[in-house]
C-alpha angles and dihedrals in degrees: 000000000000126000137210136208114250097239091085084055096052102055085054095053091044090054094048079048095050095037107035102012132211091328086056101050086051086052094061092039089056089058105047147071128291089244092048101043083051091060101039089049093049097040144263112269108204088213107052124087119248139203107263086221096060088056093054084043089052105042091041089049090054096036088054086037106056103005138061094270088239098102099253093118081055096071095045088058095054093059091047082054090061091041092048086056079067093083093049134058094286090071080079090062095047092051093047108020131089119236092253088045095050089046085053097055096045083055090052100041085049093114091052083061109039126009095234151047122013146252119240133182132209113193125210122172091270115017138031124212111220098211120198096208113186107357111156108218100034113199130184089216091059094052093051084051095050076047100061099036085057097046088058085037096062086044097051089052098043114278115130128198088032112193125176128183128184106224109162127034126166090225085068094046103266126131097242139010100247126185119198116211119189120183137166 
């Protein structure tokens, strides 16, 4: 079972708190699990670790809550999630790092973030593939939310015209999950 810090969890609480207030952090509390509404409730501590499964639990509840269920509202957490790293020491690396520089150290800081699998890059001239290698519990969820955390991620460190695709994803049978980000 792989587990997560709870810092992936806090930026989605905090953005069920600024967006839907007090009511909509009970609402997500009412549809979870025990374990889940307990640590919502008492409060998410960034430096715990965390089920992985609570973090799926959690970004799918809000994304079925106040968004359309479709994942879309994935995507959009997992840039607040980037923009939430730019009130900690990774702001530095946006500000002086390229965005191939700023990818490979977020390969390389992975374990600071999950206790398991890894994250691998393969560079081409116009593109680089994020790649999540060996991670127990693959979800597609949490692809679409990597996605989106790298998408803000190239455009806090320079890139324009940012795209990302998933195109590979081991809970459609494929060997890793792969994300492709192109950027001008």
């Amino acid at each position: 079972m792989a587990n997560v810090k709870g810092s992936a969890l806090a930026t989605r609480v905090a953005w069920v708190g600024l967006n839907h207030g007090q009511s909509g952090l009970d609402r997500v509390c009412a549809q979870a699990s025990p374990g889940l509404a307990e640590a919502v409730r008492d409060g998410i501590v960034v430096a715990q670790w965390y089920p992985f499964a609570q973090f799926i639990e959690l970004v799918e509840t809000i994304d079925r809550r106040f968004g359309k269920g479709d994942g879309a509202l994935t995507h959009e957490l997992g840039r607040q999630g980037a923009d939430a790293a730019l009130t900690t020491i990774y702001r530095l690396f946006y500000r002086v790092g390229t965005v191939r520089w700023v990818m490979a150290r977020a390969a390389r800081l992975w374990h600071l973030h999950y206790d398991a699998g890894r994250l691998e890059l393969r560079e081409h001239p116009d593109s680089i593939d994020l790649m999540i290698e060996d991670f127990p519990t693959p979800n597609c969820t949490h692809c679409h939310s990597v996605r989106g955390w790298a998408e803000r991620s190239i455009e806090l460190s320079g890139g324009e015209q940012v795209t990302t695709e998933l195109t590979a994803c081991r809970t459609r049978g494929a060997s890793v999950c792969c994300i492709r980000a192109k950027w001008a």
